[in-house]
C-alpha positions in Angstrom: 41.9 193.4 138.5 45.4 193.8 140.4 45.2 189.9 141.3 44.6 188.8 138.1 47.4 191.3 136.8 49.4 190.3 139.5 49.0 186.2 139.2 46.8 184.0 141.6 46.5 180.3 140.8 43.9 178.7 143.1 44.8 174.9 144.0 41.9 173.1 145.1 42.0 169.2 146.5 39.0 167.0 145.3 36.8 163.7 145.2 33.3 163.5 145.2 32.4 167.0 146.2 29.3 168.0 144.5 27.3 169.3 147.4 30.1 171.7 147.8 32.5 172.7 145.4 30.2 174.9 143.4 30.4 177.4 146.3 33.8 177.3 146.5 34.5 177.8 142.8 31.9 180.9 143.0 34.0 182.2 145.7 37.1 182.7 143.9 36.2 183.0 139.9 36.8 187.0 140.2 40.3 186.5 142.6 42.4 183.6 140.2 44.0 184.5 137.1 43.8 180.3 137.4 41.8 177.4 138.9 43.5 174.5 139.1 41.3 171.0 140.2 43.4 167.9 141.3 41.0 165.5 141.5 41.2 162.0 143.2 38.9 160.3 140.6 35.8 161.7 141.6 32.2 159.6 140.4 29.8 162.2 140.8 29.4 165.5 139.3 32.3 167.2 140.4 34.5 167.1 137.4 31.0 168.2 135.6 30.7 171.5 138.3 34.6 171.9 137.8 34.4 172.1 134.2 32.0 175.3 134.2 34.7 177.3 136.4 38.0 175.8 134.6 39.9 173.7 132.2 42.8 173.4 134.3 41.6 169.8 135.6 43.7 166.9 136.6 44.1 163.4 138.2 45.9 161.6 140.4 45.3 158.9 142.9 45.3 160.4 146.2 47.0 159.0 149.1 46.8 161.9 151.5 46.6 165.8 151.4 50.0 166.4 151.3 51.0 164.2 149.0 48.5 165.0 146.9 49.1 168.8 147.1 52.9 168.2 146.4 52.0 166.3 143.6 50.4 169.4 142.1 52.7 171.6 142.7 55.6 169.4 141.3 53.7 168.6 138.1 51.0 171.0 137.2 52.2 173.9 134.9 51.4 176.9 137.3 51.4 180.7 135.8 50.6 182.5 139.0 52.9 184.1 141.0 51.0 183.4 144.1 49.0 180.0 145.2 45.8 180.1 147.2 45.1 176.7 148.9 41.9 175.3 149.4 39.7 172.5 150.3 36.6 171.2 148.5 34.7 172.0 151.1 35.6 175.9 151.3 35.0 179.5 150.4 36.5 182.4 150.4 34.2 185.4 151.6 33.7 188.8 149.9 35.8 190.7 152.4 38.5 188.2 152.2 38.6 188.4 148.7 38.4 192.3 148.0 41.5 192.3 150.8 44.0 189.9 149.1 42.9 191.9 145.5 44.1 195.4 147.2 46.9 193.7 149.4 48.8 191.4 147.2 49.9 193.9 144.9 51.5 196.3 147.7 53.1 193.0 149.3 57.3 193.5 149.6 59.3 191.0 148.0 60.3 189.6 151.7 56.6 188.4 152.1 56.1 185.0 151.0 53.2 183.9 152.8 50.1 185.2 154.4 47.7 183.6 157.3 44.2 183.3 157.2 41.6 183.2 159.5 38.9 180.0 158.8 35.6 180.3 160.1 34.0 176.7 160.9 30.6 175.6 160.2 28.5 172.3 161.6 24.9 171.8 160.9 24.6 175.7 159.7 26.4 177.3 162.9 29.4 178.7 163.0 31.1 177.6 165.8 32.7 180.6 167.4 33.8 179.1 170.7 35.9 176.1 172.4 39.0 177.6 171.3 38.1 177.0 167.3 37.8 180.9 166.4 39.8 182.2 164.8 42.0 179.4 163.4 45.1 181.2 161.6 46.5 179.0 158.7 49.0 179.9 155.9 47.5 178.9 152.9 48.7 181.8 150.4 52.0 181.9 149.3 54.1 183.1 146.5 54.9 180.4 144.0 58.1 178.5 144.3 58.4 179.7 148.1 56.2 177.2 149.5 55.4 173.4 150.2 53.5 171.2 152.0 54.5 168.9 155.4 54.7 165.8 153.7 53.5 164.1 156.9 50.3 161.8 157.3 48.2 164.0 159.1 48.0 167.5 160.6 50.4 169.0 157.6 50.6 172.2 157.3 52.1 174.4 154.9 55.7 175.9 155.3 57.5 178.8 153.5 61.0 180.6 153.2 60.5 184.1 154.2 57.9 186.7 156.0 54.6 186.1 156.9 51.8 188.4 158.0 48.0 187.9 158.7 45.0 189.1 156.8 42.2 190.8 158.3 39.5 188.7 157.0 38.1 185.2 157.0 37.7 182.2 154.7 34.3 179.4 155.8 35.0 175.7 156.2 31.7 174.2 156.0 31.2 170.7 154.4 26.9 170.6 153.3 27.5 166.4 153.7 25.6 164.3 156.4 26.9 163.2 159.6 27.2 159.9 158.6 30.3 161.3 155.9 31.7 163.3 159.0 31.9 160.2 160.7 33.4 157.9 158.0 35.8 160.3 157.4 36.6 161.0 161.0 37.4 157.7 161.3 39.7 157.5 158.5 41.4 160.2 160.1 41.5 158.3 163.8 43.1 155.5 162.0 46.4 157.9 160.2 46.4 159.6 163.5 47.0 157.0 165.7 50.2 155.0 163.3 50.9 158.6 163.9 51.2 158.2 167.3 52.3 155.0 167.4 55.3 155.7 165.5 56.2 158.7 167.1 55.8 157.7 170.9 56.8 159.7 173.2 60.5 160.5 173.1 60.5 161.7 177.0 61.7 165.4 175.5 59.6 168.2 175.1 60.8 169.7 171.9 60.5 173.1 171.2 57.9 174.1 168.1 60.0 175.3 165.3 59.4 179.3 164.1 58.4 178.5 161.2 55.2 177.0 162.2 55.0 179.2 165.7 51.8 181.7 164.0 49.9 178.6 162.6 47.5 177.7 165.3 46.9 174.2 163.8 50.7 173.8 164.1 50.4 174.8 167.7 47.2 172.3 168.1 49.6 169.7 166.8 52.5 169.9 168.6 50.1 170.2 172.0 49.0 166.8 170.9 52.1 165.3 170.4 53.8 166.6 173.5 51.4 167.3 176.3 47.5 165.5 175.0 50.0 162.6 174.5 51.5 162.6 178.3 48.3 162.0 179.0 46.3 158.5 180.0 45.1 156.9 177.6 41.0 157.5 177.3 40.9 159.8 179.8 42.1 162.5 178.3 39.7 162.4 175.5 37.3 163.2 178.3 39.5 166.5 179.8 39.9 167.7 176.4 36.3 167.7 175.9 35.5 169.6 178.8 38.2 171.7 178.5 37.2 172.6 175.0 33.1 172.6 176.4 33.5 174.2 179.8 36.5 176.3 180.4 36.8 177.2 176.1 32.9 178.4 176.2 32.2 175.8 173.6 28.6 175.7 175.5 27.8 178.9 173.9 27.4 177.7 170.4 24.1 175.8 171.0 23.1 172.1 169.9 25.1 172.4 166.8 28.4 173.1 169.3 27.2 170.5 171.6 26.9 168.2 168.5 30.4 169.3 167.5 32.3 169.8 170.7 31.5 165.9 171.9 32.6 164.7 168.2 35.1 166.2 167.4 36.6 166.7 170.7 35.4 163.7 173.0 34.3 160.6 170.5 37.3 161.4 167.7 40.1 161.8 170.6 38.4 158.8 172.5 38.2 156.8 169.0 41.9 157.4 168.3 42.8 156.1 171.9 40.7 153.0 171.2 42.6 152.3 168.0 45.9 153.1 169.6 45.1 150.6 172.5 44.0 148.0 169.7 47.1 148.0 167.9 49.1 147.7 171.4 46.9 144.7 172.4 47.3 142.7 168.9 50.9 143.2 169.3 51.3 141.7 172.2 49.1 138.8 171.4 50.9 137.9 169.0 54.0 137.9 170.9 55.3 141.6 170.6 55.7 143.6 173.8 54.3 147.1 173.2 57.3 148.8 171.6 56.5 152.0 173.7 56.1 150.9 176.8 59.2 148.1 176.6 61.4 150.5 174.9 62.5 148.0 172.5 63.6 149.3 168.7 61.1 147.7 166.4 64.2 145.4 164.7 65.4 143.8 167.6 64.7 140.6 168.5 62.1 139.2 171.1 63.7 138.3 174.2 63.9 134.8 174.7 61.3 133.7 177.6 59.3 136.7 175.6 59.2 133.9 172.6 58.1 131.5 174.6 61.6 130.3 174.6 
């Protein structure tokens, strides 16, 4: 096949992934020249699903994805010339697959990476509306030309050179329980508000750089950190909810979207505000103004009558 002529290695992230990793593996045995596993010491039958597909297995203790990606692609002998990223929980779909075949061999040397459009499932359903179709990410590149945000959460991948967009899609659907969903949500709540916390809110509404301007998570992100943040506290957990359920059309994709839209949109946001307003309230009982709101660097010293002085 041209790809395989050509050179696609396949980079996939995993721990624990046996209800879903098969599908993923089927999806892209006829694209890679290479599958490469990266596995975060996995104790069920992933490594045993991975071994059918590939050889190319590897561990390393994972501290977040783009770390962990990094790590790969810093250490992991790699014979493609381009790299297909994807999650455990992922496929690639026939049309998506017959394109980058035909496409990547035509591709001009100026072209270093290509977006994609995902495709999320909940519960079965694709979720077509609430502003979550299509989702354009960059996760094809040529080797050597790309490399992961090495931020805690929301990274995205970046590359030196021309992009374009492919016509078809790739499916995110994870086959675990809700009860995973939430775990890991929360997880994620927890990264994403140190994020926040750190960051604060610098009074100047930067500009998002080009780079990142056609990746529509990027745009997400930098929404979050420069308007969703402006925002009160809690409350805008609840706007963001029904803008994403009312005026995004996220109605229209049934109880599985009504299921996902309040989640993922209302009790995540809301549950990242609670853990933001947690942190700010342990701080200042034990004696530590809110850095944000006091404007204080986090090295200088209390304040006197602030130490009970």
């Amino acid at each position: 096949m041209a790809a395989k002529r050509r050179g696609l290695s396949v980079i996939i992230l995993t721990r624990d992934e046996e209800k879903n990793i098969a599908y993923t593996l089927e999806s892209v045995k006829d694209l890679a020249t290479e599958i490469i596993i990266v596995d975060s010491f996995s104790t069920d039958h992933t490594l045993e699903i991975c071994s059918r597909y590939t050889d190319r297995i590897y561990q390393h203790a994972f501290i977040n994805q783009a770390e962990q990606f990094n790590w790969a692609l810093d250490n992991v002998p790699i014979v493609g010339e381009w790299i297909l990223r994807l999650d455990a929980d992922e496929f690639v779909l026939p049309e998506l697959r017959d394109e980058i075949i035909t496409l990547l061999p035509k591709l001009p040397a100026a072209v270093t990476g290509l977006f994609m459009k995902r495709r999320v499932y909940f519960w079965s359903r694709w979720i077509r509306h609430g502003g979550y179709y299509p989702t354009w990410l960059l996760r094809l590149f040529r080797t050597g030309r790309g490399r992961c945000e090495e931020i805690e959460m929301d990274e995205h991948i970046l590359v030196n050179g021309e992009t374009r967009r492919l016509s078809h899609d790739f499916v995110d659907y994870n086959r675990k329980d809700l009860k995973f969903w939430t775990i890991k949500h929360e997880a994620f709540a927890a990264r994403e508000a140190r994020t926040l916390l750190q960051k604060g809110s610098t009074g100047v509404l930067q500009r998002l750089p080009g780079n990142l301007r056609a990746d529509q998570r990027a745009q997400r992100r930098w929404m979050k950190m420069h308007l969703y943040a402006r925002l009160p506290l809690f409350l805008r957990a609840f706007l963001y909810f029904i803008y994403r359920y009312v005026f995004r059309l996220g109605f229209l994709d049934g109880t599985e979207g009504l299921v996902f839209h309040f989640l993922q949109g209302c009790w995540y946001r809301f549950y990242v505000d609670a853990k933001i307003y947690e942190a700010r309230k342990m701080r200042i009982d034990h004696g530590e103004p809110d850095l944000e709101c006091s404007g204080r660097k986090p090295w200088e010293p209390l304040p006197r009558k602030e130490r009970g002085a």
